[in-house]
NUMAR-584880 format. One record per residue (C-alpha): residue in three letters; residue number from 1; x, y, z. Coordinates in pm, 1 decimal, decimal comma. Layout:
<rs>
<r r="ALA" k="NUM" u="X" v="Y" w="Z"/>
...
</rs>
This chain:
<rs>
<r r="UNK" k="1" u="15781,8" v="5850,6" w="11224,3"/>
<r r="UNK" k="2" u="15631,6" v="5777,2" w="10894,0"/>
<r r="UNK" k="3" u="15322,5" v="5943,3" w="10782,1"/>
<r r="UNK" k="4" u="15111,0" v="5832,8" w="10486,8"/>
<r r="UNK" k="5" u="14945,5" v="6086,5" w="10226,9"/>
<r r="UNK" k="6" u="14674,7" v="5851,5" w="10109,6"/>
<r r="UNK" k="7" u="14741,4" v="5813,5" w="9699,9"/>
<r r="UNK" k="8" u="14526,5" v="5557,5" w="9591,9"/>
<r r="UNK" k="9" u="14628,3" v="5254,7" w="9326,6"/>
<r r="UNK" k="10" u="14385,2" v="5298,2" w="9054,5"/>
<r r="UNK" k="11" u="14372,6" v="4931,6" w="8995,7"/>
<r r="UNK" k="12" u="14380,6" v="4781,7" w="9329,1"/>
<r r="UNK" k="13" u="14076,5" v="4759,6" w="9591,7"/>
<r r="UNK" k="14" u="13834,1" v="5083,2" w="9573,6"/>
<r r="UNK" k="15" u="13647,5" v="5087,6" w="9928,3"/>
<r r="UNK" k="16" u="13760,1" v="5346,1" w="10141,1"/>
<r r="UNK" k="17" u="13623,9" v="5335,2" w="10485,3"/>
<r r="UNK" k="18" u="13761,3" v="5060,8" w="10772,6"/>
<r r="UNK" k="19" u="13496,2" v="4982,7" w="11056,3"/>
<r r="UNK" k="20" u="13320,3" v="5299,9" w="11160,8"/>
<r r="UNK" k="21" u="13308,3" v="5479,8" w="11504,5"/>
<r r="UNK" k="22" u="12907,3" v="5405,5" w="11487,8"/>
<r r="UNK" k="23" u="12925,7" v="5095,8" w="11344,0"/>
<r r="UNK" k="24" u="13042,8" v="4946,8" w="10974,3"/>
<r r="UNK" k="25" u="13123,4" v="5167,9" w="10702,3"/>
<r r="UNK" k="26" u="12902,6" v="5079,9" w="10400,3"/>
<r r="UNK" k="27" u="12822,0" v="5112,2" w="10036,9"/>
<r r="UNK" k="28" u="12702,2" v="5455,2" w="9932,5"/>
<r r="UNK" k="29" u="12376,5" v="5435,2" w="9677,3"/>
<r r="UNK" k="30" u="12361,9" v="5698,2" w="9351,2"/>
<r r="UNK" k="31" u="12279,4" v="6062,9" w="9519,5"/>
<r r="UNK" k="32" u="12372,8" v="5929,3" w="9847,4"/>
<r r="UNK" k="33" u="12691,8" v="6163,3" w="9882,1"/>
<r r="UNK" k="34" u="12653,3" v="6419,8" w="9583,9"/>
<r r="UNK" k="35" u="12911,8" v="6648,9" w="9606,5"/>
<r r="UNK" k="36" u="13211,6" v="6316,6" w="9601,2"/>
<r r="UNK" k="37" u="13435,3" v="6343,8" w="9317,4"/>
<r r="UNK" k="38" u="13656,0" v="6080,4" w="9238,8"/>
<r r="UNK" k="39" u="14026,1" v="6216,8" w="9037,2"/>
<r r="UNK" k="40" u="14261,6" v="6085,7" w="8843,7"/>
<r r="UNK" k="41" u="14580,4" v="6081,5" w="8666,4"/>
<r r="UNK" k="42" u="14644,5" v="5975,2" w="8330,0"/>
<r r="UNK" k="43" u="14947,1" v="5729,4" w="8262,3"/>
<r r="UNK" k="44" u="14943,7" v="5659,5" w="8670,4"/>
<r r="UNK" k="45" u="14763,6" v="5467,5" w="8922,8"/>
<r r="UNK" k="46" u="14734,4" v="5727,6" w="9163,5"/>
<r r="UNK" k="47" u="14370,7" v="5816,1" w="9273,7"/>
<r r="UNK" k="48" u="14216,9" v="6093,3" w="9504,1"/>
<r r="UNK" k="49" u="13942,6" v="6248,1" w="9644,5"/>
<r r="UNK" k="50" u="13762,4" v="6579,1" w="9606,2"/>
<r r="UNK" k="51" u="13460,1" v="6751,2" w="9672,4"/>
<r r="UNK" k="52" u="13250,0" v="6997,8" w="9432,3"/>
<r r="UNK" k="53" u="13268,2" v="7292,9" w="9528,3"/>
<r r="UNK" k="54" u="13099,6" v="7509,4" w="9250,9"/>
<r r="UNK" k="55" u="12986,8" v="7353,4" w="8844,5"/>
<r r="UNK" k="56" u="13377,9" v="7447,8" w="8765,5"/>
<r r="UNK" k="57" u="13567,2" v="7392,1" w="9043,1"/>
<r r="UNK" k="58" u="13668,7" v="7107,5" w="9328,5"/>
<r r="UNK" k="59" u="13850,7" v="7107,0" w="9620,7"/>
<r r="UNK" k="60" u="14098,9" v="6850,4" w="9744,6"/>
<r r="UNK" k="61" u="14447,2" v="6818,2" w="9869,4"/>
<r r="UNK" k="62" u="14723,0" v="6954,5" w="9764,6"/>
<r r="UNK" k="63" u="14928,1" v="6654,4" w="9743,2"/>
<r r="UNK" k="64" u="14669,8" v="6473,2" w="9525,2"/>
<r r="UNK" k="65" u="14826,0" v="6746,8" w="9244,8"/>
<r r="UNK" k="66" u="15224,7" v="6585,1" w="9327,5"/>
<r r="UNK" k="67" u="15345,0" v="6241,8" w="9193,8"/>
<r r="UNK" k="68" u="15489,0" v="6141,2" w="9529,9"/>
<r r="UNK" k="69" u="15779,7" v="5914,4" w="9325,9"/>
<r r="UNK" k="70" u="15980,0" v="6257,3" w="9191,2"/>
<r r="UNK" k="71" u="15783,5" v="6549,8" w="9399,7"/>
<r r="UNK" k="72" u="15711,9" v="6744,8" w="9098,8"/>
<r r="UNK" k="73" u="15333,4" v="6824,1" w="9013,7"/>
<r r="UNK" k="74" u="15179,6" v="6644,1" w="8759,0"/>
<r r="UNK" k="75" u="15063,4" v="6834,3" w="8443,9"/>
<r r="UNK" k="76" u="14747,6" v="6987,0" w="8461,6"/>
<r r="UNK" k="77" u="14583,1" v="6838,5" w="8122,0"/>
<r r="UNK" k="78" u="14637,8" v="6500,3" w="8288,5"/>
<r r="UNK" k="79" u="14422,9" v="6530,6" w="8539,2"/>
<r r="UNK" k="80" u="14070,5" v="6392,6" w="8534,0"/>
<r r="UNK" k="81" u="13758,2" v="6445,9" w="8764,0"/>
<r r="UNK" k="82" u="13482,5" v="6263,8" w="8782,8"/>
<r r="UNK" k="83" u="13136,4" v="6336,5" w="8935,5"/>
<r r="UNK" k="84" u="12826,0" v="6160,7" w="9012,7"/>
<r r="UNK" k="85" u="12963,4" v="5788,1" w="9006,8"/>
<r r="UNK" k="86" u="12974,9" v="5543,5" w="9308,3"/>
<r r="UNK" k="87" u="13272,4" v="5324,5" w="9139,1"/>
<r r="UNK" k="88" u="13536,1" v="5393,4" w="8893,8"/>
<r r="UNK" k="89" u="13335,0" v="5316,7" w="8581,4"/>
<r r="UNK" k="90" u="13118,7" v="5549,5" w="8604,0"/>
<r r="UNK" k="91" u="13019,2" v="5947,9" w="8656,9"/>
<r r="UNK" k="92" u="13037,6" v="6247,8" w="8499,5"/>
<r r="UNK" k="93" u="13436,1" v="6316,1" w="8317,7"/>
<r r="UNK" k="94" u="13599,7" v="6654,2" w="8299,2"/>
<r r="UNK" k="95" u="13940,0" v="6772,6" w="8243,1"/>
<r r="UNK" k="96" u="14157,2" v="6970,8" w="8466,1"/>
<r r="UNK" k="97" u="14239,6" v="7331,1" w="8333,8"/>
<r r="UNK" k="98" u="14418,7" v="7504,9" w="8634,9"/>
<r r="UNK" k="99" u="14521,8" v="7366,6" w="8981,8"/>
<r r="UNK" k="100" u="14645,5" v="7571,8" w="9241,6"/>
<r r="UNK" k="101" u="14726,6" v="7540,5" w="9634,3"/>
<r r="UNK" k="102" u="14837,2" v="7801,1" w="9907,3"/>
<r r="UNK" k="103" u="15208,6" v="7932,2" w="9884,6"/>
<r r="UNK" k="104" u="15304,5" v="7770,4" w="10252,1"/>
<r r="UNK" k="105" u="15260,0" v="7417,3" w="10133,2"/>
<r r="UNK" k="106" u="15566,2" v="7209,9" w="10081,6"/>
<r r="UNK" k="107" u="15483,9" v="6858,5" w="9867,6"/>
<r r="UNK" k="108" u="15511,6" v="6580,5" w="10163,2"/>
<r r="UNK" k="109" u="15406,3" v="6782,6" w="10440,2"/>
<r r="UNK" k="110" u="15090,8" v="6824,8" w="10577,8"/>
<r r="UNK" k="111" u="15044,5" v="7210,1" w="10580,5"/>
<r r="UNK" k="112" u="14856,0" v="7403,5" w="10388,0"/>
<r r="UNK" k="113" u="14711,2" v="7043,8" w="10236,8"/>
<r r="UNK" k="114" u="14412,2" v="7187,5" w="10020,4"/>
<r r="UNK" k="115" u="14446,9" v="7276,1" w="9639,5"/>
<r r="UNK" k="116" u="14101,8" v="7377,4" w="9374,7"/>
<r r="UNK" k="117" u="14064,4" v="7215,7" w="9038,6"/>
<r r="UNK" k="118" u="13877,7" v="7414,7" w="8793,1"/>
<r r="UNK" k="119" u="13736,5" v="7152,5" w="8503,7"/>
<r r="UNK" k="120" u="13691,3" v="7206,8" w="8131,1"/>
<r r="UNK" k="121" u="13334,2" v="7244,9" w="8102,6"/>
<r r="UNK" k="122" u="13097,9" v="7286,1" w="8398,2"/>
<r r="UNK" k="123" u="12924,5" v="7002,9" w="8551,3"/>
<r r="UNK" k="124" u="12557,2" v="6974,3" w="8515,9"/>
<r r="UNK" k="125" u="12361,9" v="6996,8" w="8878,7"/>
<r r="UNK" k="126" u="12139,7" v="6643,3" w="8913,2"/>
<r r="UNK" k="127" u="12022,2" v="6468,5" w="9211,2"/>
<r r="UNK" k="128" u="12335,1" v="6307,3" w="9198,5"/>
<r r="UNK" k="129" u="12603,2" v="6606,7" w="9107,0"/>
<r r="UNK" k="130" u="12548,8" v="6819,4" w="9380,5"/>
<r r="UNK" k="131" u="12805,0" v="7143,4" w="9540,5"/>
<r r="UNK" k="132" u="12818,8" v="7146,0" w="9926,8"/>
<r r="UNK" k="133" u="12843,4" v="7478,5" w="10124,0"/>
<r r="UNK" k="134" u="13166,5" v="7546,7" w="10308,6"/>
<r r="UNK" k="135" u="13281,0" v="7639,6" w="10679,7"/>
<r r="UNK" k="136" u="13325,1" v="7943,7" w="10726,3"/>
<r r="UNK" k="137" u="13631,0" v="8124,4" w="10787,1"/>
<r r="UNK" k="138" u="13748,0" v="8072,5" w="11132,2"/>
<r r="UNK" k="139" u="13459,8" v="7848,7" w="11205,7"/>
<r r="UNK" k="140" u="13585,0" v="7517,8" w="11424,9"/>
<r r="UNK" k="141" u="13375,0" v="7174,2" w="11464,7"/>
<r r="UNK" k="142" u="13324,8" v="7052,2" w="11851,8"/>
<r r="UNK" k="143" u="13485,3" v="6812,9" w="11975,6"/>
<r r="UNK" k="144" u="13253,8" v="6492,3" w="12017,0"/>
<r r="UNK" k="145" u="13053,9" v="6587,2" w="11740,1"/>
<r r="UNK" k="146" u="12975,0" v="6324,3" w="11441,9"/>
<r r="UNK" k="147" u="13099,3" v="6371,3" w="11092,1"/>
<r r="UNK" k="148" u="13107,5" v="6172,1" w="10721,6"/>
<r r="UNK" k="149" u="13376,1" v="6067,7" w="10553,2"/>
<r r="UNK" k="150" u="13368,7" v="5928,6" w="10211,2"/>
<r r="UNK" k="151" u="13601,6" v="5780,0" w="9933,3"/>
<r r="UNK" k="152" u="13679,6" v="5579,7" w="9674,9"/>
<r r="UNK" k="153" u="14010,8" v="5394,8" w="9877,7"/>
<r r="UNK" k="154" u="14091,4" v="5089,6" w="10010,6"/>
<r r="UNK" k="155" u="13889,8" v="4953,4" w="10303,8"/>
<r r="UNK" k="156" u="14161,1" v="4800,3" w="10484,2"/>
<r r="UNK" k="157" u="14529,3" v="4870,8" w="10456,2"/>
<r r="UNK" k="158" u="14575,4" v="4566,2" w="10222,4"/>
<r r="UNK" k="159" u="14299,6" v="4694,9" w="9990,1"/>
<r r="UNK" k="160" u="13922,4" v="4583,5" w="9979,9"/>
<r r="UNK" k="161" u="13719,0" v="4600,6" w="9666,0"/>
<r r="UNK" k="162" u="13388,9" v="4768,7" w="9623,5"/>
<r r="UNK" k="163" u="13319,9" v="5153,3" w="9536,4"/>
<r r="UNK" k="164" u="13198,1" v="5478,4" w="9703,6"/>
<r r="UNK" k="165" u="13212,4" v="5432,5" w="10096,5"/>
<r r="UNK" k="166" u="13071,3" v="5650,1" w="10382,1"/>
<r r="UNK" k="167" u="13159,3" v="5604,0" w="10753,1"/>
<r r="UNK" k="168" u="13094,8" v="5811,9" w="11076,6"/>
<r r="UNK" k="169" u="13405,9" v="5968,5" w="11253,3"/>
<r r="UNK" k="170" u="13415,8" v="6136,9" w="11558,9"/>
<r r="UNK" k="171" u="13596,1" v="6495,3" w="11592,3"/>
<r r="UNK" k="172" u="13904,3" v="6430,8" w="11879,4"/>
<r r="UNK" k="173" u="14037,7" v="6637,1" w="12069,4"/>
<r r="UNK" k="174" u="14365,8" v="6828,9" w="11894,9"/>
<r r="UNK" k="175" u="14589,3" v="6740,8" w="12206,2"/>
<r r="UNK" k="176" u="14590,4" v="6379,1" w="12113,3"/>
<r r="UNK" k="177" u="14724,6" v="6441,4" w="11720,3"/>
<r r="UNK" k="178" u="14951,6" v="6664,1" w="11874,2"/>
<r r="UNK" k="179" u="15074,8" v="6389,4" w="12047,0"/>
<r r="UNK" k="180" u="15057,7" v="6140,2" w="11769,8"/>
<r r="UNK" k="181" u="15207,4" v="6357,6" w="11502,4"/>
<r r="UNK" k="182" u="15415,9" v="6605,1" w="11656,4"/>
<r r="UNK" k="183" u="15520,6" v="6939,9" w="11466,0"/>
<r r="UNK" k="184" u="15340,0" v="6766,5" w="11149,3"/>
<r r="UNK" k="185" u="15004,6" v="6873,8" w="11319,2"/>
<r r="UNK" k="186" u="14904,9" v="7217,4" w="11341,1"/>
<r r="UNK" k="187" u="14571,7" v="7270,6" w="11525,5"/>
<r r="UNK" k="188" u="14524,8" v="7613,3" w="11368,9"/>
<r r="UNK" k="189" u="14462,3" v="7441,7" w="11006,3"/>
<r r="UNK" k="190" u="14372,9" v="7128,3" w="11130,6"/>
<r r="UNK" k="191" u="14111,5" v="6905,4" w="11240,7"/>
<r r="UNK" k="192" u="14172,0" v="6573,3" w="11430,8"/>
<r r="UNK" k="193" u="13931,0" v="6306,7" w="11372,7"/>
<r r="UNK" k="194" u="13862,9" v="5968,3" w="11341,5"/>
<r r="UNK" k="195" u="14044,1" v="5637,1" w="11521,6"/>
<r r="UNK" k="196" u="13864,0" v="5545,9" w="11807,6"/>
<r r="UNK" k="197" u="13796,9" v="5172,2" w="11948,8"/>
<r r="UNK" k="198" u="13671,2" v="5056,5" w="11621,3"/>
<r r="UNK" k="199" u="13978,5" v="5226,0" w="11409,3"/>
<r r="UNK" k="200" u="13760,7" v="5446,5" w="11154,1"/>
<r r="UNK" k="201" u="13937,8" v="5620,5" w="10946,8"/>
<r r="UNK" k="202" u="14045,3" v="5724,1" w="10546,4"/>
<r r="UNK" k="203" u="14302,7" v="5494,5" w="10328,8"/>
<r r="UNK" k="204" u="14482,3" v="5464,8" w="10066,3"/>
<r r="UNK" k="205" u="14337,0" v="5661,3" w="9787,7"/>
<r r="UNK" k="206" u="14082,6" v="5849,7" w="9979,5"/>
<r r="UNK" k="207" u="14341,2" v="6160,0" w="10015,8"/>
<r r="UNK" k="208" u="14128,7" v="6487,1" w="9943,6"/>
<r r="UNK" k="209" u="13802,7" v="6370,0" w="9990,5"/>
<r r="UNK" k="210" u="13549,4" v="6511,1" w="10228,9"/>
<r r="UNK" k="211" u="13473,3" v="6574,2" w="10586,6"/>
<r r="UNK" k="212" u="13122,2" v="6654,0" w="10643,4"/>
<r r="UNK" k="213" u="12963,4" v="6765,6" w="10944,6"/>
<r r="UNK" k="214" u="12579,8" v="6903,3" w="10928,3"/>
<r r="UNK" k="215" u="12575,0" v="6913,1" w="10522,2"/>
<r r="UNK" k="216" u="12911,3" v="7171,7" w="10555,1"/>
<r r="UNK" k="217" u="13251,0" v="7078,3" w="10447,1"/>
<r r="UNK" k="218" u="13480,7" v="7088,0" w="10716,2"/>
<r r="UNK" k="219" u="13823,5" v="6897,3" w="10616,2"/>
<r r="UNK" k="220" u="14014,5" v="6800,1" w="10356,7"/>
<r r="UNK" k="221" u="14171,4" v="6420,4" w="10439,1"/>
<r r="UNK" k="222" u="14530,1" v="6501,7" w="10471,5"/>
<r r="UNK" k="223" u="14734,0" v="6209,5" w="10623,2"/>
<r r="UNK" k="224" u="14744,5" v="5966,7" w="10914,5"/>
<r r="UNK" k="225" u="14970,7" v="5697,8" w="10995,1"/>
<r r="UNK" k="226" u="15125,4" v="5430,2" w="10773,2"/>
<r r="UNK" k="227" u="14842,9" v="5171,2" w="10885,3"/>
<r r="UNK" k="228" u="14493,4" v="5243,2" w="10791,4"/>
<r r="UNK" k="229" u="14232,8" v="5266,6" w="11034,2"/>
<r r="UNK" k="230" u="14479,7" v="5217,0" w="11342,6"/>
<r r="UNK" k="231" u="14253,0" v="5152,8" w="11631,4"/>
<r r="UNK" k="232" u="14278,3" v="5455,3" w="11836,0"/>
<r r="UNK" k="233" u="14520,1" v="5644,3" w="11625,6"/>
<r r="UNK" k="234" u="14317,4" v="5938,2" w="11429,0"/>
<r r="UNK" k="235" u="14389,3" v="6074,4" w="11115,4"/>
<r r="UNK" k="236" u="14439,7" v="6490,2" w="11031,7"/>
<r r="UNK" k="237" u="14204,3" v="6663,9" w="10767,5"/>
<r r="UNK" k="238" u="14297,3" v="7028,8" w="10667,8"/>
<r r="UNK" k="239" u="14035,2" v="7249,9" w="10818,1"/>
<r r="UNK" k="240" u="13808,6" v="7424,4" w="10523,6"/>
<r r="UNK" k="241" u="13750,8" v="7720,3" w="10766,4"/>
<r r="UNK" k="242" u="14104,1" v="7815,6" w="10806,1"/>
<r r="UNK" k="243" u="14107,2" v="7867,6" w="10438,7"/>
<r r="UNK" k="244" u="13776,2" v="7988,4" w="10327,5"/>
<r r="UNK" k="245" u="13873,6" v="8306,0" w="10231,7"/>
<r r="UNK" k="246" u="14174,9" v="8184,1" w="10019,2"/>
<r r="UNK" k="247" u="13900,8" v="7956,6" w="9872,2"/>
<r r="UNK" k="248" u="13654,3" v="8225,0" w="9787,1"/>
<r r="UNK" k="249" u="13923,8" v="8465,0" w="9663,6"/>
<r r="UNK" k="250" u="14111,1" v="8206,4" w="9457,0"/>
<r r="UNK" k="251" u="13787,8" v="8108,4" w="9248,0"/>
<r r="UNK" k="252" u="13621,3" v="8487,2" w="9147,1"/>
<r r="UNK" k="253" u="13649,7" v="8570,5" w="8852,1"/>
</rs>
C-alpha cells in the first residue's frame, strides 16, 4: 500500500481542500484563518503547512523538514515561513533558525509526524498573524465532532489553482484508519478524520497544516492515501495532545 506525505509543488495549483463533508471547500479571506503559515524551501518546489504557535515558533510535520527524493533533512537556513498571506505572494517572511522533531520519528513514516520551527525574528501579532492555543496533553476530539482544515495545496489530486482554502472534516472513528492503513496508524498519536461521501480531505502540499476543532489545534496533517480526497477513505493527522508536553518543553527557554 502506498501512502502519500502531502509535499506540495511550489509552482503547480495552490488550493488545498477537495469538496467538504458540509459542503464545498472555499476561499479563505485575510484574518479568516490567522494562525496558517505557509513554508518553504529554497532551490525546491516543495511546500507545507504550519501553524503559529508562539511570535517565534510554528508547528508542522516532521516530514515537511525531509526532501523526500534523498531522505536527508534539508538545511535549516533554507527554510522559509510565511505568515498572514492567503496565496503565495504574499504574508509576512521569516527564516528558519532551528527545526527539531521527536526522537521516534523515522523520515517516511507516519509516527511521531510533528516538528517546531523557530524563525529569525518574531512575527508581529495583527488581525491577521494570530497564535492558536493547543490540546492539551492527553486530551482526544469526539468522534462526530466538526473540525477545519486549511492549506495552501492542491484542490484535487491533479492540482487546482487558487490560494488559502478551509473545509469542514468530520473526526472518524480510529477503527476505520486502522483498517485503511494498517500498522502505519497508531490511534495513540493519531487522529482519523476526514473522507466521508463527499471525499474531504488535505492534498498535495497541505502536509503540516492545521486541524482545528473549537479555536484549539488538534492535528498535524500527516498522510492519507495516494489519491486526494478519496471518497470515503480518511486521512491521519498527528494528534497535538499526545505531544503537548514535548511541545511546551521543546520551546522554553
Amino acid at each position: 500500500m502506498r501512502l502519500v506525505l502531502f509535499y506540495g509543488v511550489l509552482f503547480s495549483a495552490l488550493l488545498s481542500i477537495t469538496q467538504g463533508v458540509t459542503g464545498p471547500g472555499r476561499n479563505v479571506a485575510l484574518g479568516e484563518v490567522p494562525w496558517q503559515v505557509l513554508i518553504l524551501h529554497d532551490n525546491t518546489t516543495y511546500k507545507c503547512g504550519g501553524t503559529l504557535y508562539d511570535e517565534n515558533t510554528v508547528i508542522t510535520a516532521a516530514h515537511c523538514l525531509y526532501d523526500k527524493r534523498t531522505n536527508l533533512r534539508f538545511p535549516v537556513e533554507g527554510i522559509f515561513v510565511f505568515a498572514g498571506g492567503i496565496n503565495e505572494v504574499s504574508g509576512d517572511g521569516r527564516r528558519a533558525v532551528r527545526v527539531s522533531h521527536p526522537d521516534g520519528y523515522v523520515q517516511g513514516g507516519g509516527v511521531d509526524d510533528i516538528a517546531l520551527i523557530r524563525v529569525s525574528v518574531p512575527f508581529d501579532f495583527s488581525e491577521e498573524i494570530v497564535p492558536i492555543r493547543i490540546a492539551g496533553q492527553g486530551s482526544h476530539v469526539e468522534i462526530g465532532v466538526a473540525c477545519g482544515l486549511s492549506g495552501f495545496g492542491y484542490s484535487r489530486e491533479n492540482g487546482g489553482t487558487g490560494g488559502l482554502r478551509e473545509a469542514v472534516v468530520e473526526i472518524r472513528n480510529p477503527s476505520i484508519c486502522e483498517t485503511e492503513f494498517g500498522s502505519n496508524f497508531d490511534s495513540s498519536s493519531m487522529i482519523c478524520a476526514g473522507g466521508g461521501t463527499l471525499g474531504t480531505g488535505s492534498c498535495n502540499g497541505d502536509s503540516g497544516g492545521p486541524l482545528v476543532c473549537n479555536r484549539v489545534l488538534q492535528g498535524v496533517v500527516s498522510y492519507a492515501r495516494e489519491k486526494c480526497g478519496s471518497t470515503g477513505i480518511p486521512g491521519t493527522y498527528t494528534n497535538v495532545g499526545a505531544f503537548h508536553d514535548w511541545i511546551i518543553e521543546s520551546t522554553r527557554g
